[in-house]
N, C-alpha and C positions, 0 to 999 in steps of 0.2 A: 515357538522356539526363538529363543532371544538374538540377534543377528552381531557375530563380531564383524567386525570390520577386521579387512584382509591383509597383511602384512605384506610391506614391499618386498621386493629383492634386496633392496640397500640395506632394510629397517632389519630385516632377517640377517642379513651376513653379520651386519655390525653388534646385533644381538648376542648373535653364536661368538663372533671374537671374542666380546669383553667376557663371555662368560668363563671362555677359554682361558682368557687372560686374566681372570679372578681366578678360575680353581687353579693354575698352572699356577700362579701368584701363590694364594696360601697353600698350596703342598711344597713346593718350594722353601716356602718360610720354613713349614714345620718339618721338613725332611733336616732344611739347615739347621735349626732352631735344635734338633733333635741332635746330630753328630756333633753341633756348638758345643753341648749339652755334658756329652760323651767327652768330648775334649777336654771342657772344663774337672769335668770329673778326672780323667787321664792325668792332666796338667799338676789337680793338684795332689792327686795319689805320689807324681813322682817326685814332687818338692816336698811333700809331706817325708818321703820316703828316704830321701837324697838326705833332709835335715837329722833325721831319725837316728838314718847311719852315719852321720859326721859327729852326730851327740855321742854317739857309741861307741866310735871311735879314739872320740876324745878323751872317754871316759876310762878305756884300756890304753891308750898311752898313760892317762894320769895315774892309772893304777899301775904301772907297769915301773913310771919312776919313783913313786910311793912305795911300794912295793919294795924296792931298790933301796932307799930311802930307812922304809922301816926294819928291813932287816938287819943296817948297818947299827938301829937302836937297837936292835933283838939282841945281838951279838953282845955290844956295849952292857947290854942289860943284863947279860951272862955274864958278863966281868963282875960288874957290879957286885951282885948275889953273890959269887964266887968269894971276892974281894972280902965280901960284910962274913961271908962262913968262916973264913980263918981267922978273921979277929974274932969272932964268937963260940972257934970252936971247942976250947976246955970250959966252956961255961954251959950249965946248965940254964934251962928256962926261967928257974925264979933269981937266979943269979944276973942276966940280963936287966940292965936298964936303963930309964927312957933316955936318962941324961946319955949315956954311953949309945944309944940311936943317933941323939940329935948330934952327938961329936960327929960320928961318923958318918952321919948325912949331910953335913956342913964340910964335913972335908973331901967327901967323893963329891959334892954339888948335884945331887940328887933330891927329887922332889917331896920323897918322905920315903922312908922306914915303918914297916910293921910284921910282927912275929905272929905267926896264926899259930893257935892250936888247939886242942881237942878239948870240949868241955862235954856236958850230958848233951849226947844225941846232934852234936853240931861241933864244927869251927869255928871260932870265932878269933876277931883280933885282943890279942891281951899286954903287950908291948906293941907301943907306937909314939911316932914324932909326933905324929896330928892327933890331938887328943879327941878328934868327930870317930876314928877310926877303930876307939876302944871299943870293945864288943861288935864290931862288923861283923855280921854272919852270912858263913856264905853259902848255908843252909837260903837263905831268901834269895840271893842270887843266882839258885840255881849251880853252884858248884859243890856241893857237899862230895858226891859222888867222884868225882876227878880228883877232890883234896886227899878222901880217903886214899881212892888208888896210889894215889904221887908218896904219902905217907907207911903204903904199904909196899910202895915198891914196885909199882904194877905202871901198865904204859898206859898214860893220862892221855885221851880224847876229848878236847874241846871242841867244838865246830868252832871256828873263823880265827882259832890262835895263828897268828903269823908266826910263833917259833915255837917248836915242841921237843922234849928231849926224855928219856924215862925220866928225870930229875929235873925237870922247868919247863914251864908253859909261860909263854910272852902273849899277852893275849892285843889287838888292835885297839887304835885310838879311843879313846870310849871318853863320856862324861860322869863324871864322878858321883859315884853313887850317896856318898856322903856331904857333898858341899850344892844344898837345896836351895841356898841363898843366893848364888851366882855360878854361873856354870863354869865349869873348870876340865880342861881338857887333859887327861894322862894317859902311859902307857906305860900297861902294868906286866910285872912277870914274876909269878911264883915259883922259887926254889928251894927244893928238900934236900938239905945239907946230908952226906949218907951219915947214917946211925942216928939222927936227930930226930924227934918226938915233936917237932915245931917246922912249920912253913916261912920262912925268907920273904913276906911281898915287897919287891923294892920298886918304885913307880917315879918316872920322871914326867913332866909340866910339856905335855906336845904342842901347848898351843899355837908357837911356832910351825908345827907341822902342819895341824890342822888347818889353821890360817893359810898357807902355801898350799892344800889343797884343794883348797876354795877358792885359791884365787888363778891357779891354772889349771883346775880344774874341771867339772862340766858345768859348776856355775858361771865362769868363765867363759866359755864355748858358748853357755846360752845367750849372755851377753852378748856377746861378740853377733850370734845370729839374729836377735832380735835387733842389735842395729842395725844389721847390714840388710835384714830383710824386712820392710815393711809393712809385709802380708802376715807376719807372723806373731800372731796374739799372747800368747803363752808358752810355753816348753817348763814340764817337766820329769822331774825322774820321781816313780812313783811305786810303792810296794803292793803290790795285790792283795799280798795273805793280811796286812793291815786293818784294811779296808772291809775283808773279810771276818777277821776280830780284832777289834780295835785295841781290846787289852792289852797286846801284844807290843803296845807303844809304851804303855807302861813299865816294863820290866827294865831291868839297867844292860843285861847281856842275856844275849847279842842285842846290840842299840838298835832298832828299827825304828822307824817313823814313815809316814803313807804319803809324806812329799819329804822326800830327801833332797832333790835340788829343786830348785824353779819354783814356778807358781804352779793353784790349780785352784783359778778365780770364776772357771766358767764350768764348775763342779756340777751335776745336777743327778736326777735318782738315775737316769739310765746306763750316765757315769760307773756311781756305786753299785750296781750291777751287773754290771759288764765285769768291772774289775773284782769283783768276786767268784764271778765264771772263770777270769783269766791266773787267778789264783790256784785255781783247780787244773785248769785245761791253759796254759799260754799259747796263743794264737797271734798272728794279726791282724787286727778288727780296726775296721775306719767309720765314719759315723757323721752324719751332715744333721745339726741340732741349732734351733729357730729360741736364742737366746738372750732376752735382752732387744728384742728387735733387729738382730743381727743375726745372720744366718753363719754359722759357726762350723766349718771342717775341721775333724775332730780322728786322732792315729794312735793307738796303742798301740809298740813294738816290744814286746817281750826281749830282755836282752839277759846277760849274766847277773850271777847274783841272785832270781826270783824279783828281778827289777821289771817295770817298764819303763819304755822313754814315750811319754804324754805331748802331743803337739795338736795345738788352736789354730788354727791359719782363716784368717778374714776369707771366706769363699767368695763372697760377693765383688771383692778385691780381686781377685786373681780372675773370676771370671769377667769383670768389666770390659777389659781388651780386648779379650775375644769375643763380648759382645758385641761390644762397638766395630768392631773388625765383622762380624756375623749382619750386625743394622747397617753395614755401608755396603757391604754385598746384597744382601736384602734389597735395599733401596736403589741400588745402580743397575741391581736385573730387574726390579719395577718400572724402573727409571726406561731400561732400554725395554719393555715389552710394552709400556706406553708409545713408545717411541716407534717402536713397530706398528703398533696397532693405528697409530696415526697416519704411518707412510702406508701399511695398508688399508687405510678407510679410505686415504688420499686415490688410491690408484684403484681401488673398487668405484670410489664416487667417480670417477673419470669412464671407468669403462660403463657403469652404471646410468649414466647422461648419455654415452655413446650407445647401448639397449635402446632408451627411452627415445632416443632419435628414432631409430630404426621401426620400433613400435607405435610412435605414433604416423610413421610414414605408412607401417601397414593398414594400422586403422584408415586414415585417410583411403587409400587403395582399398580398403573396403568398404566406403561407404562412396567409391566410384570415380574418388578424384585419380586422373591419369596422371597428373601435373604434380603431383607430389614426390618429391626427393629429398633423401637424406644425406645429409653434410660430416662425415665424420673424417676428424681430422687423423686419428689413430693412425697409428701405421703398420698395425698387427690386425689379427682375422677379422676384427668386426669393421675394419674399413673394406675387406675384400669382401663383406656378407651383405655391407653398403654398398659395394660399386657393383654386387650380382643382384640386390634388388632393385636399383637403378635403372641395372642394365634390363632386367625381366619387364621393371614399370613399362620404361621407352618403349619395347619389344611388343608388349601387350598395349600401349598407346598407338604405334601401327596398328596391329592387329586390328583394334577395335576401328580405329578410322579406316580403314578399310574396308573393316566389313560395314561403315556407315553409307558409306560412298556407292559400294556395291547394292547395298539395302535398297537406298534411293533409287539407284539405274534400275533394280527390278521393282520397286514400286512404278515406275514411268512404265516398262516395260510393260508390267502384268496391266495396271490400267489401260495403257492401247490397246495390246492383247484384249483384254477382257470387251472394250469396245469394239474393237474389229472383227470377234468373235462374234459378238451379239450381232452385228449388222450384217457379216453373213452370216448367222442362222436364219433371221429374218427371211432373208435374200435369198436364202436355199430351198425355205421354206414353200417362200411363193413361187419360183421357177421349180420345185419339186411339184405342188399342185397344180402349176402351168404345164410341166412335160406330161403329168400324169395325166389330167383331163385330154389333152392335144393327142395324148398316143391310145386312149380310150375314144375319141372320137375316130382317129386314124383307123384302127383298128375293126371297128363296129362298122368303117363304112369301107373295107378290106373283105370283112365278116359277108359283106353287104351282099359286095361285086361275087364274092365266092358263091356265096348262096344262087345268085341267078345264074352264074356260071354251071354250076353244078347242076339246077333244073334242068339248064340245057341240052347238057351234057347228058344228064339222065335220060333224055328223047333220043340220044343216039347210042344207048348201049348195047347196040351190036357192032357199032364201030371199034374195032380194037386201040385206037389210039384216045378215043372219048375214055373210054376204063383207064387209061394209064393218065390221063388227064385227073380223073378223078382221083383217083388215090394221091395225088402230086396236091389237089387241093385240099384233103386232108393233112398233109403232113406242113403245109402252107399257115393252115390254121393253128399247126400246135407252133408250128417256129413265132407267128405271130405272138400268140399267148406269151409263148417264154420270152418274143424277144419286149414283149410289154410288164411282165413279170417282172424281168431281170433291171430294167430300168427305172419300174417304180423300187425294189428293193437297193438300188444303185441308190435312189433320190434321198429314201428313207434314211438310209446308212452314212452319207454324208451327212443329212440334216442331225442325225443321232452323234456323228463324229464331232459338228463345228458346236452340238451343244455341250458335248463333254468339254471339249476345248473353253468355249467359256465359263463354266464351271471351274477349271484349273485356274484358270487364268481369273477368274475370282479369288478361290482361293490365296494363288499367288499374290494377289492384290494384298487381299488381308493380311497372311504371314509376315510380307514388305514389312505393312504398314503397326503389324504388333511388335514386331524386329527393332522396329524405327522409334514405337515408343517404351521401347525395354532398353534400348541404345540410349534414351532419351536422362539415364538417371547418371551415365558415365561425363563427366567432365572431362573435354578435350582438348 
């Protein structure tokens, strides 16, 4: 088994920190980095949205004075017609001609004259000022239908006529379906003289208008936002159902076109897509598109009309600030948990020196040194865990000199002892087998006297007092016996006493002196 090497306390805490302080660091980042994120998006949903509706705005005021504006030619335009029908009205249609238009379009100042009327299966122009205008059909136009009705007397529906009456339709600005050479801006209005077999179209030159709509209009407005705001790439006003069939550019009425104002330079297929759904279904739909190496925020608002208002905003533009506003917060909470990390490595390495004091004071005390103490300057628990190991060291350095001290007095001791012991054993020994021979001769020559005493005695037993004699030296000889019995067992029993005593007192000797060299590993 392969052996690591064991990790400090310092190496481990400072470990666990930075680890702390890298994941706390990147979730941080990406928690921020994530509602940045959100914000940017937020930020510029509402500029996108704010622009949207200022364009939209702008663009119902401009219609509102336009509006205003062209009614006052609607009106004017009903004179007109009105005007041309009384000078024309005892004349029949092949009676009419061109010269007698162009007098009377020269002297109303009106931008041309023409007489519509019925040929095979269509209207066409057959009297006019503008000789482009002979044969105009409005069969291709798309009005044959509304010519009829106005001819028959029936209430004429055009979609987007600005002035309608049984007897005239004023239809809005439009470019001239006959003049392909240059574009030419009028506004036309056909009127059916009553009892008349012929259409009135009298048309005057808007381009003045049309110019004034353009120019405080939402092209104007766009202007105005892309200077004022430099986040803003493009804005346009833009038709869906166009886009969805393009032919519909083609036709002359109603004039449609797939950018009516502004630009739409950062076009692409998700683009032309979108706004073919929005043609069908209008919504508001926003859209972030990687074009051109520029990351493009991208607002369709469906407004009046079957319009949209189209806006490009630089994302990476608008999100910059709040980036850099997101990388200085980033960096300053890196900043400060470095900064932590360092005050607390600082004050772990302190207590961390203050441990290893204490640890190596213990090792020393356990390999015997008494004399070891530890110096900790702290002024929190681990100087008071210093000043009770200190206190324990000292405590336990009495102790032990103590019991050295004591050790020696009973090694001295138990050595005398054990010596004085042995000399009297000795000594007891021999005055034990001196009493006991001395009380055994005593004795035997006691035994001796008794014995002839008692012969004697025996020759006079009919004396009564010789019988009580004798019995007296029977019981003479057992006190004898016990009292020489009792004194060799007196002799023995001491002798057996003073040798246990030396024996202890050996042993004492040795415990002293194993004491002494068990004592001998502690430094005092």
């Amino acid at each position: 088994m392969k052996y690591k090497p064991k990790k400090s306390l310092l190496q481990q805490f400072l470990s666990r920190i930075f680890a702390v302080l890298i994941i706390v660091s990147v979730i941080t980042g990406l928690v921020q980095l994530h509602f940045i994120q959100q914000q940017i998006t937020m930020e510029t949903n509402n500029q996108a949205l704010m622009i949207a509706q200022s364009i939209n705005k702008g663009i119902e005021e401009t219609l509102l004075a336009t509006s205003a504006i062209e009614h006052q030619i609607d009106l004017k335009l009903r004179s007109y017609a009105e005007r041309i029908a009384d000078r024309l009205q005892n004349k029949s249609l092949p009676m009419i001609t061109t010269e007698e238009l162009i007098a009377t379009r020269d002297q109303m100042g009106v931008a041309g004259i023409t007489i519509l009327a019925r040929t095979e299966g269509d209207i066409v122009g057959v009297r006019s000022t503008e000789p482009q205008d002979i044969g105009f059909s409005l069969k291709k136009v798309g009005f044959l239908e509304a010519a009829e009705n106005m001819l028959n007397g029936k209430i004429v529906s055009i979609p987007g006529a600005t002035y309608f009456d049984n007897d005239i339709v004023v239809l809005p600005i439009a470019q001239s379906g006959t003049h392909v050479d240059k574009p030419i801006f009028y506004k036309y209005s056909y009127y059916h003289p009553p009892g008349k077999s012929y259409i009135i179209n009298v048309f005057i030159e808007a381009g003045e208008v049309y110019q004034f709509m353009r120019d405080v209009g939402p092209d104007d407005w766009i202007a105005r936002v892309r200077h004022e705001d430099s986040n803003v790439l493009e804005i346009g006003i833009l038709t869906p159902k166009v886009f969805a069939d393009p032919s519909l550019e083609q036709q002359i009425y109603p004039p449609v076109k797939k950018i009516v104002h502004g630009t739409f330079q950062y076009e692409s297929k998700e683009d032309i897509n979108l706004l073919t759904q929005l043609a069908a279904q209008p919504q508001l739909v926003t859209s972030i598109q990687e074009i051109a190496n520029k990351k493009i925020y991208k607002m369709f608002l469906p407004i009046q009309d079957d319009k949209v208002v189209y806006i490009a905003l630089d994302y990476d533009e608008i999100g910059s600030p709040l980036i850099r506003h997101s990388v200085i917060l980033i960096v300053s909470g890196f900043v400060s948990l470095v900064a932590l990390f360092a005050l607390t490595a600082s004050f772990f390495t302190e207590i961390y020196k203050n441990i290893q004091k204490i640890i190596a004071q213990m090792k020393q005390l356990e390999t015997g040194d008494l004399t070891a103490r530890s110096d900790v300057t702290d002024k929190g628990e681990l100087r008071d865990l210093s000043q009770s190991v200190n206190k324990m060291a000292r405590a336990l350095h009495r102790l032990i000199t103590d019991t050295h001290e004591k050790a020696i007095q009973a090694q001295r001791v138990a050595a005398v002892l054990e010596a004085e012991a042995n000399h009297s054993v000795e000594k007891a020994f021999s005055l034990s087998m001196e009493k006991t021979a001395t009380a055994r001769d005593s004795i035997d020559e006691i035994f001796f006297y008794l014995d002839q005493m008692e012969e004697l005695l025996k020759q006079q037993e009919h004396n009564p007092e010789a019988a009580e004699i004798l019995g007296n030296i029977e019981r003479i000889r057992e006190w004898a016996r016990e009292r020489t019995n009792n004194t060799t067992e007196i002799t023995i029993t001491l002798a057996d006493l003073l040798k246990s005593l030396h024996a202890q007192s050996s042993v004492l000797s040795k415990i002293s002196n194993l004491l002494l060299k068990k004592m001998e590993r502690f430094k005092l």
